[in-house]
FIDRENKOL-431185 format. One record per atom (N, C-alpha, C, O, CB): residue in three letters; x, y, z. Coordinates in steps of 0.1 Angstrom, whole numbers, padded with zeros to 4 digits, always signed. Glycine has a CB too. Example, Ala and Ser with C-alpha at 12.3 -4.5 7.8 and 13.67 -1.06 7.14 Angstrom:
<atoms>
ALA+0132-0057+0078;ALA+0123-0045+0078;ALA+0132-0033+0078;ALA+0142-0033+0085;ALA+0113-0045+0090;SER+0128-0022+0071;SER+0137-0011+0071;SER+0129+0000+0079;SER+0134+0011+0080;SER+0141-0006+0057;
</atoms>
This chain:
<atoms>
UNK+0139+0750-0163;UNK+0149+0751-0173;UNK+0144+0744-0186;UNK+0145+0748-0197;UNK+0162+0746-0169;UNK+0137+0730-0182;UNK+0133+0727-0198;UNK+0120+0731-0202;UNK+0116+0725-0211;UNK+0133+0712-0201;UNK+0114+0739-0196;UNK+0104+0744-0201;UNK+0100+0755-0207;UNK+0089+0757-0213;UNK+0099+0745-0194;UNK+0114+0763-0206;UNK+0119+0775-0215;UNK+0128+0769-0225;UNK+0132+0779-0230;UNK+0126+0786-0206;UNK+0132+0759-0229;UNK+0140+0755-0237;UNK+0128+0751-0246;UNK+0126+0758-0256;UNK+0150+0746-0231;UNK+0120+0739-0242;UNK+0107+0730-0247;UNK+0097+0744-0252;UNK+0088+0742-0260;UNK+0099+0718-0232;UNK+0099+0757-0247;UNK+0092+0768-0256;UNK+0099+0777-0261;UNK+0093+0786-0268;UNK+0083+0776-0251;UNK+0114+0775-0260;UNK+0119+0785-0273;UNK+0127+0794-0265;UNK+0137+0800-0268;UNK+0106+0794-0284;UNK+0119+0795-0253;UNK+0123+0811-0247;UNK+0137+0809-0240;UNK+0141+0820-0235;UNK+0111+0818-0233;UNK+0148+0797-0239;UNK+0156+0795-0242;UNK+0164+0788-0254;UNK+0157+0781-0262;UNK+0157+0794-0235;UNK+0181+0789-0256;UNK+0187+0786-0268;UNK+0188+0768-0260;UNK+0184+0758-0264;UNK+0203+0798-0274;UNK+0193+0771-0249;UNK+0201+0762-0244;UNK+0199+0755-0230;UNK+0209+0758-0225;UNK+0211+0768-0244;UNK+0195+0751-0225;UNK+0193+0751-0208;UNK+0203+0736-0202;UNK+0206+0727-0209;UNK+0171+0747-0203;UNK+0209+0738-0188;UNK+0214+0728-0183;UNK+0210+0723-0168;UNK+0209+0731-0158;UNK+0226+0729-0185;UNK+0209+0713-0169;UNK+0198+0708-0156;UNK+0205+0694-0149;UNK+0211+0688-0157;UNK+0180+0703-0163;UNK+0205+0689-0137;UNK+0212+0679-0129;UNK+0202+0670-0134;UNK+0207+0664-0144;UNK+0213+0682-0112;UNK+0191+0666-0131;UNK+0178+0659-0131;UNK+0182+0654-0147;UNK+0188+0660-0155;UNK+0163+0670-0128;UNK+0175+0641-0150;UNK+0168+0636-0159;UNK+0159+0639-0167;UNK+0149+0635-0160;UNK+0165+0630-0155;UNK+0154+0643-0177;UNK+0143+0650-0182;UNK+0137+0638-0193;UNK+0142+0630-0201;UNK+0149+0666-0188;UNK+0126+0642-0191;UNK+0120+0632-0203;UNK+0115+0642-0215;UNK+0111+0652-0209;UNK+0106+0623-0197;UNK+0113+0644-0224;UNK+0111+0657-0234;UNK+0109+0650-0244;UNK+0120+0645-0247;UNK+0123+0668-0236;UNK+0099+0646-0255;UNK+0108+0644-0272;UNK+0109+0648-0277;UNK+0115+0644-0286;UNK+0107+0640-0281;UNK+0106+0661-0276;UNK+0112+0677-0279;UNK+0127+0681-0281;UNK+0133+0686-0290;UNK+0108+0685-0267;UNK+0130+0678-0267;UNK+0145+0683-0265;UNK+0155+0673-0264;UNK+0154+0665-0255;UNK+0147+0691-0253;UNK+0168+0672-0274;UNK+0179+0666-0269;UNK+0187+0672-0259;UNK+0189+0684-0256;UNK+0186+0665-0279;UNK+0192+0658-0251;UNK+0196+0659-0241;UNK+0207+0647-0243;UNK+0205+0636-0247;UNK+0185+0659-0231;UNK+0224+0660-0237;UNK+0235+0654-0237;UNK+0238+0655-0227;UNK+0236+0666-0221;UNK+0242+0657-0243;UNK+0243+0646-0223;UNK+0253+0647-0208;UNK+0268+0657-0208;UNK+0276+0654-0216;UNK+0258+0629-0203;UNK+0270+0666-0199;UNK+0281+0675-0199;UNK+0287+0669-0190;UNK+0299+0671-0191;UNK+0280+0689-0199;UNK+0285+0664-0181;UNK+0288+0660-0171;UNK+0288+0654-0154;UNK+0280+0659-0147;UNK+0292+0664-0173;UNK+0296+0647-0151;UNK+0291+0642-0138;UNK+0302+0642-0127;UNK+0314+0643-0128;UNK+0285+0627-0140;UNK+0291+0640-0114;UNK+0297+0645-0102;UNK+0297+0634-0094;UNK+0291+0624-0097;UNK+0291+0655-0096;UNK+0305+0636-0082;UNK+0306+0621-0078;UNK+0303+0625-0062;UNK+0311+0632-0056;UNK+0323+0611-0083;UNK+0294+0621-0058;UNK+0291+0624-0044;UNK+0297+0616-0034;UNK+0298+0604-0034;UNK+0278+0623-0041;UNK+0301+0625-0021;UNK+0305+0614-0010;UNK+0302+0619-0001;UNK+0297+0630+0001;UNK+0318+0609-0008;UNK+0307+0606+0009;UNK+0306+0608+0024;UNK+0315+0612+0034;UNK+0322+0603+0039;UNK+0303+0598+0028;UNK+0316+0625+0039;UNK+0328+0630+0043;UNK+0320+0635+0061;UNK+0308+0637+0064;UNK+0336+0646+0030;UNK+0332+0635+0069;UNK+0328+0637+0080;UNK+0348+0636+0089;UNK+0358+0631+0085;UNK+0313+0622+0083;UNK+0343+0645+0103;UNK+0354+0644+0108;UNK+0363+0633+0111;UNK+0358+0623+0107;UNK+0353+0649+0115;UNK+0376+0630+0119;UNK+0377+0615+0119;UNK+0373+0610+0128;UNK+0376+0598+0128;UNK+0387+0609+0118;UNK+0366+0614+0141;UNK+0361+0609+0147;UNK+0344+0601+0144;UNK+0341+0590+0146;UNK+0363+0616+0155;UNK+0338+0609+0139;UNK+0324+0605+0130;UNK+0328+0592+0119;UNK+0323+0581+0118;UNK+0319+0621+0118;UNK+0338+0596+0112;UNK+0342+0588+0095;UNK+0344+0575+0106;UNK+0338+0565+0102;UNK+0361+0595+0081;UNK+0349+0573+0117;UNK+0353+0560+0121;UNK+0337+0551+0126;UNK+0334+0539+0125;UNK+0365+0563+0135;UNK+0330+0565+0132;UNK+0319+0556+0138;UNK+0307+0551+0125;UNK+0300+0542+0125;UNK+0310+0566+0152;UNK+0310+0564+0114;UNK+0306+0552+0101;UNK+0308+0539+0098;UNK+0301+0529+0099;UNK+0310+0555+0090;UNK+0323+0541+0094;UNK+0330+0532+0087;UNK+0325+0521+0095;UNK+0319+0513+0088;UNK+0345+0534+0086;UNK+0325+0515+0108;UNK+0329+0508+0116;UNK+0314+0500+0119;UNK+0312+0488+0123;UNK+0338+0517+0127;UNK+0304+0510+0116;UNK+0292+0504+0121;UNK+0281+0499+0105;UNK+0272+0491+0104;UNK+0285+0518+0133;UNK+0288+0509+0092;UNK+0283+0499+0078;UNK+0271+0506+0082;UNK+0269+0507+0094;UNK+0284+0477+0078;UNK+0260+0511+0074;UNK+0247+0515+0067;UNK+0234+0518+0086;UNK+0228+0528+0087;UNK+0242+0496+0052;UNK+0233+0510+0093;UNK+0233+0509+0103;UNK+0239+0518+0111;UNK+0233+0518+0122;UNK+0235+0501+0105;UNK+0252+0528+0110;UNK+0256+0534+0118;UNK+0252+0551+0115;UNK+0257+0560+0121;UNK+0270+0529+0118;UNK+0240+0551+0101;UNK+0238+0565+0098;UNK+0233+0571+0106;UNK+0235+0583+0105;UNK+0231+0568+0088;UNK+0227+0568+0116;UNK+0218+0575+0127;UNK+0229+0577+0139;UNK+0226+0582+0150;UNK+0202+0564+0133;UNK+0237+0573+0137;UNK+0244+0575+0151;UNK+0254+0587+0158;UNK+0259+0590+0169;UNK+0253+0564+0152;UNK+0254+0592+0142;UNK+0260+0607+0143;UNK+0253+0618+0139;UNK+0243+0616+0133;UNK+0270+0608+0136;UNK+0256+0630+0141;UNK+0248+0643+0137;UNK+0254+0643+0121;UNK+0264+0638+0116;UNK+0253+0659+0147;UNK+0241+0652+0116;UNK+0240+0652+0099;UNK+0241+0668+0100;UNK+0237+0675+0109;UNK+0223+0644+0090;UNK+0250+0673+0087;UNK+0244+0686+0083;UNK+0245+0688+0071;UNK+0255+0687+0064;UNK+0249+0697+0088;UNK+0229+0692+0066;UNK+0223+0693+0050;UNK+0223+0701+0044;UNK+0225+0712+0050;UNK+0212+0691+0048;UNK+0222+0701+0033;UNK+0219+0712+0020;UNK+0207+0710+0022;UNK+0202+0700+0026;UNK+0224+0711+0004;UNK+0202+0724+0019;UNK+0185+0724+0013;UNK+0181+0713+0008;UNK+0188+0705+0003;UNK+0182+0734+0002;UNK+0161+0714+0010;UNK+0152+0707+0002;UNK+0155+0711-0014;UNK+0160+0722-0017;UNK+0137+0710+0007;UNK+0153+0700-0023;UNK+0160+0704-0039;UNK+0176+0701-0040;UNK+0179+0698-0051;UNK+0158+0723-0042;UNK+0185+0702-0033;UNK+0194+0702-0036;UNK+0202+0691-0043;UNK+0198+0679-0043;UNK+0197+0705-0027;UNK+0210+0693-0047;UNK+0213+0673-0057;UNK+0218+0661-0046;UNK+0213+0650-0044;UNK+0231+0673-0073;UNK+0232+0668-0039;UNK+0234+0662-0031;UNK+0226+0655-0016;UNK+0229+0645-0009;UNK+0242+0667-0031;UNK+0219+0662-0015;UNK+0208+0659-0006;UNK+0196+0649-0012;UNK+0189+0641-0005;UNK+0201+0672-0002;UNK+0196+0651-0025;UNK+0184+0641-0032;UNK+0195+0626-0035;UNK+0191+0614-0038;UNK+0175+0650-0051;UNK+0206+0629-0034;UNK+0215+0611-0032;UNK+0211+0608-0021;UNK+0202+0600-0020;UNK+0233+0608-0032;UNK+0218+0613-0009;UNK+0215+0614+0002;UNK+0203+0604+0011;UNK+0202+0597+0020;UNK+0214+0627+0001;UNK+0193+0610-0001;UNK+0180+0605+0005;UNK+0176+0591+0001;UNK+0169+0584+0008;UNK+0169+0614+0003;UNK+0180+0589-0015;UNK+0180+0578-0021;UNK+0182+0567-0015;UNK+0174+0558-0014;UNK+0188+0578-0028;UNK+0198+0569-0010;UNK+0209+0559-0006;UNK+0203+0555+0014;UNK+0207+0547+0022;UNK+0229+0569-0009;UNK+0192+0566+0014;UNK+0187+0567+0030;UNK+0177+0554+0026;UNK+0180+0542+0029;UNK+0177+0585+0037;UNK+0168+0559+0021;UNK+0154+0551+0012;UNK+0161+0532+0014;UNK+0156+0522+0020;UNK+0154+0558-0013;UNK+0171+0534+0007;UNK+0173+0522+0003;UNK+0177+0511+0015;UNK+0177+0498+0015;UNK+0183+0524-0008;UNK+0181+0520+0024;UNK+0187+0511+0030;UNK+0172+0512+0044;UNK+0174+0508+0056;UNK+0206+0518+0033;UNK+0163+0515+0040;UNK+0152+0514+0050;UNK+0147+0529+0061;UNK+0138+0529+0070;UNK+0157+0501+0059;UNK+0152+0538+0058;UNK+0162+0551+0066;UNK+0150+0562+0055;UNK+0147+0560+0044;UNK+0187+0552+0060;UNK+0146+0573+0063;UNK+0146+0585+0053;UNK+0155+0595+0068;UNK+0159+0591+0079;UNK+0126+0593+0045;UNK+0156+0610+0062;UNK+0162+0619+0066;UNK+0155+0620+0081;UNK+0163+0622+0090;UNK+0161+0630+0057;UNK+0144+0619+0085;UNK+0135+0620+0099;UNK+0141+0613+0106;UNK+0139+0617+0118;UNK+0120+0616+0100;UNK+0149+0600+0104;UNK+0158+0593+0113;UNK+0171+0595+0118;UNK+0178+0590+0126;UNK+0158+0584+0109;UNK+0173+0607+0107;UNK+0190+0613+0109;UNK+0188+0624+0124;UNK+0176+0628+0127;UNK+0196+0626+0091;UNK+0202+0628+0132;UNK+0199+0636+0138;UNK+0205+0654+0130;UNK+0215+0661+0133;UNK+0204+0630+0151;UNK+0198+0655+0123;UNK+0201+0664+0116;UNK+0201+0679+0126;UNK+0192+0684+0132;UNK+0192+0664+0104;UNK+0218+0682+0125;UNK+0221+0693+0134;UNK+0217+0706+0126;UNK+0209+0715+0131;UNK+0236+0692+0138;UNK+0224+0707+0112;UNK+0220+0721+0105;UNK+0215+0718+0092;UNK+0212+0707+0087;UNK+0234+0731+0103;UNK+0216+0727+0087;UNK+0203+0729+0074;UNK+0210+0745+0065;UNK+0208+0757+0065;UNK+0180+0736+0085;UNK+0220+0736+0057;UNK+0229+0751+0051;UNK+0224+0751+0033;UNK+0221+0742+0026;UNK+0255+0748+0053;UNK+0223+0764+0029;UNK+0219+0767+0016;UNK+0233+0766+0005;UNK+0232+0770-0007;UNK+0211+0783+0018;UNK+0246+0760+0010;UNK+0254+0761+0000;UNK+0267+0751+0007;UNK+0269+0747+0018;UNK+0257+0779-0002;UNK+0274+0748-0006;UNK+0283+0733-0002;UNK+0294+0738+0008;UNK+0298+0731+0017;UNK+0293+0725-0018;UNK+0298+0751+0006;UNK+0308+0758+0011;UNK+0305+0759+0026;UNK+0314+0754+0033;UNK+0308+0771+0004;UNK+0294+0763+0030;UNK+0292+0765+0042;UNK+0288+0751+0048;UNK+0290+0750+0060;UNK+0282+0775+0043;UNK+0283+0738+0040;UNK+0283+0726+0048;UNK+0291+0721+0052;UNK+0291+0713+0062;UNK+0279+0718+0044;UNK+0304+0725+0041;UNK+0321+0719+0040;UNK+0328+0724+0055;UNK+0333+0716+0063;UNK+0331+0727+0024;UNK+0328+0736+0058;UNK+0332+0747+0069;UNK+0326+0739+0080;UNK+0332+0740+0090;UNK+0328+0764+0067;UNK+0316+0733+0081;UNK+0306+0728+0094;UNK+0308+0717+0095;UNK+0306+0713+0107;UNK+0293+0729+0094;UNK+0310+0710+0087;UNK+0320+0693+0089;UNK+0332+0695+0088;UNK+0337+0684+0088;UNK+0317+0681+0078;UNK+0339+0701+0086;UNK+0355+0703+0091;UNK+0356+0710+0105;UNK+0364+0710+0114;UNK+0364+0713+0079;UNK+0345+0715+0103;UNK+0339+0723+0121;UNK+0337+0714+0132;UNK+0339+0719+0144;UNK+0320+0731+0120;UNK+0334+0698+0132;UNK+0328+0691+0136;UNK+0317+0691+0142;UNK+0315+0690+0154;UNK+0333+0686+0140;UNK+0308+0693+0131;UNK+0294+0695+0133;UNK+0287+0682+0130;UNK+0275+0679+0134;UNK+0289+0708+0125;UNK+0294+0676+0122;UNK+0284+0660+0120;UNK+0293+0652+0102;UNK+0304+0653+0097;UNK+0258+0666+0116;UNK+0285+0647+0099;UNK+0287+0641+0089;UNK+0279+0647+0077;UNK+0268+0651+0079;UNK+0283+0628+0091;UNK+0285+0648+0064;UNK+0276+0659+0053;UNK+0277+0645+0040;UNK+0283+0635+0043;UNK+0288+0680+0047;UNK+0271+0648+0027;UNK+0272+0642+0016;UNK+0274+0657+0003;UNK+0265+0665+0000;UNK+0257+0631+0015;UNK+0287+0657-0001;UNK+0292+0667-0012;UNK+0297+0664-0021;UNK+0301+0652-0019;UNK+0299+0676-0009;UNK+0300+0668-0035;UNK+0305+0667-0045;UNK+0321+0668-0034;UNK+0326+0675-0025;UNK+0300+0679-0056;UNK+0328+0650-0046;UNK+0346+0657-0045;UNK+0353+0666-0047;UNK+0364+0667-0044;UNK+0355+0654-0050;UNK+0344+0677-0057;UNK+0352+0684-0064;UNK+0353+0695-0051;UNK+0363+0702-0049;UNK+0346+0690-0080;UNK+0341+0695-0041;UNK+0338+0706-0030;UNK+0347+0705-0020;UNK+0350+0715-0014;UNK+0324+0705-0023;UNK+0353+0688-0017;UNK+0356+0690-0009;UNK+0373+0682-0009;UNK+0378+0676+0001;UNK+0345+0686-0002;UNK+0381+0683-0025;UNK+0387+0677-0027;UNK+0400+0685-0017;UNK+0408+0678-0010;UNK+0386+0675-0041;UNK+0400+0690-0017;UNK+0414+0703-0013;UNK+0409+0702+0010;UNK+0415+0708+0019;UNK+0407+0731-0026;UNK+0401+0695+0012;UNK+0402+0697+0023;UNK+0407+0678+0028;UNK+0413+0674+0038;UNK+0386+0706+0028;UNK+0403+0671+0019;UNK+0404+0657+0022;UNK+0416+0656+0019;UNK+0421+0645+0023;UNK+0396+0647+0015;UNK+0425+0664+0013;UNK+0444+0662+0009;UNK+0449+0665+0019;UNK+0457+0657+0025;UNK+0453+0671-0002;UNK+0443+0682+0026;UNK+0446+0687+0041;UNK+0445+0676+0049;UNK+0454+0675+0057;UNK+0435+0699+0047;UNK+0438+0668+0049;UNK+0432+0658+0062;UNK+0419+0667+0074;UNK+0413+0662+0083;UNK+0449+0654+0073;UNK+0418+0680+0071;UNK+0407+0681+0074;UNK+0393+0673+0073;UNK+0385+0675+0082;UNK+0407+0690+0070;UNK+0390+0665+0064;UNK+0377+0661+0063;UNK+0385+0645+0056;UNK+0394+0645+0048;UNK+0364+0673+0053;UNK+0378+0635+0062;UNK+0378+0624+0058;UNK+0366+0614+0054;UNK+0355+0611+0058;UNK+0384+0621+0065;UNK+0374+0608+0042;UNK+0365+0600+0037;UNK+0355+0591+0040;UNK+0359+0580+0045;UNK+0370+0595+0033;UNK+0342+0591+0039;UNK+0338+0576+0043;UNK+0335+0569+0034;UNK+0333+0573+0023;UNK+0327+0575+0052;UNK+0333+0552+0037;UNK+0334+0541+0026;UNK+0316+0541+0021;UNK+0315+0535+0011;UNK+0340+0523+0033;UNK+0306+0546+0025;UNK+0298+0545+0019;UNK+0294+0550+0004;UNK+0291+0561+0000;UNK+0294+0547+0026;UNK+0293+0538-0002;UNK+0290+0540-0016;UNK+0276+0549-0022;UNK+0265+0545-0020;UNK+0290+0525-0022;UNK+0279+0559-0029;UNK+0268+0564-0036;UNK+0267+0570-0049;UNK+0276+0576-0053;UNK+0265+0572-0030;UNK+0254+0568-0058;UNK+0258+0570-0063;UNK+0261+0584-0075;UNK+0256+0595-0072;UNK+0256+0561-0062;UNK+0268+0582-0087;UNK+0268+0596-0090;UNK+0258+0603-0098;UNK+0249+0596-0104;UNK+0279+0598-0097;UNK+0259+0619-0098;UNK+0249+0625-0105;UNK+0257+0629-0121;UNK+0269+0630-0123;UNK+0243+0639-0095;UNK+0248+0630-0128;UNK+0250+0633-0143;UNK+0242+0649-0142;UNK+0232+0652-0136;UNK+0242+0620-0154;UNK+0251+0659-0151;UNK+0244+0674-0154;UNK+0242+0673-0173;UNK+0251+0668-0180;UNK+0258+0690-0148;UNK+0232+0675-0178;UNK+0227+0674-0188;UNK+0229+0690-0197;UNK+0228+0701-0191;UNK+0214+0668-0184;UNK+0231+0690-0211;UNK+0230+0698-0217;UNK+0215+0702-0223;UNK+0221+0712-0227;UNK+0238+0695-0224;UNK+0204+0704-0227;UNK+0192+0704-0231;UNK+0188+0717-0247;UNK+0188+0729-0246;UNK+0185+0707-0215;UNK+0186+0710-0256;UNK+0180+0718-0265;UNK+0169+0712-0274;UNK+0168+0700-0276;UNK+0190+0724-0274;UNK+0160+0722-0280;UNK+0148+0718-0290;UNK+0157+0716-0298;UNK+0167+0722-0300;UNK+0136+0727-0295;UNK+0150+0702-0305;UNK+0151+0695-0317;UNK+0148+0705-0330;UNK+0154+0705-0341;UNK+0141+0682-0316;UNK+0139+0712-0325;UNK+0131+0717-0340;UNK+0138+0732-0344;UNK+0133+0739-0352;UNK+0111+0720-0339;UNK+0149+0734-0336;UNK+0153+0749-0334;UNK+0170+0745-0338;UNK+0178+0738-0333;UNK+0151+0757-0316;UNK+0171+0756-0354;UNK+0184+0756-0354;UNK+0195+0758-0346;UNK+0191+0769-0341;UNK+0186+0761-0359;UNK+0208+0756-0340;UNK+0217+0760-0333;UNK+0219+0778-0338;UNK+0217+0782-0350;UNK+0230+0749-0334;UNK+0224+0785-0328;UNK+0229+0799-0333;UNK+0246+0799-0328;UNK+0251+0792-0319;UNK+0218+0814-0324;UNK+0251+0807-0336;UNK+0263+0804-0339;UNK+0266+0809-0323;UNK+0278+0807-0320;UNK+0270+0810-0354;UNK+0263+0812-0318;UNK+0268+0818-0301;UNK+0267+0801-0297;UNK+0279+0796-0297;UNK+0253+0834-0288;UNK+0259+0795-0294;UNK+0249+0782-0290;UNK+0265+0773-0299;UNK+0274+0773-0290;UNK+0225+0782-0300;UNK+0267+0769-0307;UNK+0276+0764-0314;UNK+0288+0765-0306;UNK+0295+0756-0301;UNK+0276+0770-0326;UNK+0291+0779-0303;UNK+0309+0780-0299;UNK+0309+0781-0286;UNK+0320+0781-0280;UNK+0318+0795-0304;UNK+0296+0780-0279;UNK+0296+0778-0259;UNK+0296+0762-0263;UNK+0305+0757-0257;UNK+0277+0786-0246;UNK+0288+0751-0270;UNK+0292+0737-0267;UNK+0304+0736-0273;UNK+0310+0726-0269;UNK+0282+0727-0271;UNK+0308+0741-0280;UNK+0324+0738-0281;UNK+0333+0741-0272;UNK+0343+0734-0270;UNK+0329+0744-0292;UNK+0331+0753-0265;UNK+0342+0757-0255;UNK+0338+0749-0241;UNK+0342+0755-0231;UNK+0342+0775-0253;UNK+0331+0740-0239;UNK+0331+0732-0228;UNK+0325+0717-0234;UNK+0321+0706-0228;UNK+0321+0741-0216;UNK+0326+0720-0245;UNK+0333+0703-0250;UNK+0318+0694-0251;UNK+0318+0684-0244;UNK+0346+0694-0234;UNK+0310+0696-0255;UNK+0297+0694-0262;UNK+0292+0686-0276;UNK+0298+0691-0286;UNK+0293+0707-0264;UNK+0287+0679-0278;UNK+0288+0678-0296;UNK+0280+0687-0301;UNK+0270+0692-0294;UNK+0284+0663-0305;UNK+0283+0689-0310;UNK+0273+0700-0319;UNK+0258+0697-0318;UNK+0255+0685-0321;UNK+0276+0701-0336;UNK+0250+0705-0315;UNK+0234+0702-0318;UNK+0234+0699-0334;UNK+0242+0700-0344;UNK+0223+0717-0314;UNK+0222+0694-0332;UNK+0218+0688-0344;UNK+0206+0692-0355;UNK+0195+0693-0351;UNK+0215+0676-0341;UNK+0211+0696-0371;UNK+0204+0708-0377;UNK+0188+0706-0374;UNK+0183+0695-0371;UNK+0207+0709-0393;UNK+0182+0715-0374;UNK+0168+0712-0375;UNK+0162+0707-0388;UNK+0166+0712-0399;UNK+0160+0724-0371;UNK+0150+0696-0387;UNK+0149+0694-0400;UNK+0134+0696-0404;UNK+0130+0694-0416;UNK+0155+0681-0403;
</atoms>
């Protein structure tokens, strides 16, 4: 995405990742807040066993690339852990279908709240206390390229500041 932006061949691009460019301004549109959700039998043997207890239950992942999977791995990293130590049961291409498989009790997942807000009110899926942290989604455009009035009234309608004239 910023590579078609950084050549023109887009107006606009938006990307999860960080980008380094001096090319392209880059605004934050927004962020997501990842967690740790799992059934209540799992959420207890988290909770209860603290950073140490990640291996003790079945995992089920989003794809390689995925955002929530690249916290995931971070927060694995850090604590001495990568994913080869998880017992990773499934391997799903979408939040929807990871959400359905941990309310399934298939293991413990890491998703956006927004994915899984309406099932944690149900009490289907419960919270766990492990802290992680959040992702930021970025707005991206060339510096040297005027805004077009389409480009103008989409960052206004989802709340953007105006790009900035070319000079």
């Amino acid at each position: 995405v910023s590579a078609l932006v950084h050549e023109g061949r887009a107006d606009l691009g938006f990307v999860e990742g960080r980008i380094e460019d001096a090319l392209l301004t880059i605004d934050i549109v927004a962020e997501d807040e990842p967690v740790l959700v799992a059934s209540a039998e799992f959420a207890r043997l988290l909770d209860a066993g603290g950073p140490g207890a990640l291996t003790s239950v079945p995992w089920v992942f989003r794809e390689r690339g995925s955002g929530t999977r690249a916290v995931l791995e971070e927060v694995l990293a850090a604590h001495g852990l990568g994913a080869e130590d998880l017992d990773i049961v499934l391997e799903l291409p979408s939040n929807e279908a990871v959400r359905v498989a941990v309310e399934s009790g298939a293991g413990a997942a890491v998703l956006s709240r927004l994915v899984v807000r309406n099932a944690l009110l149900a009490g289907a899926l419960n919270l766990c206390s492990l802290a992680l942290p959040n992702r930021h989604f970025y707005a991206l455009k060339h510096r040297e390229r005027a805004a077009t009035p389409a480009e103008q009234a989409f960052r206004t309608l989802i709340a953007i500041p105006p790009a900035q004239a070319a000079t």
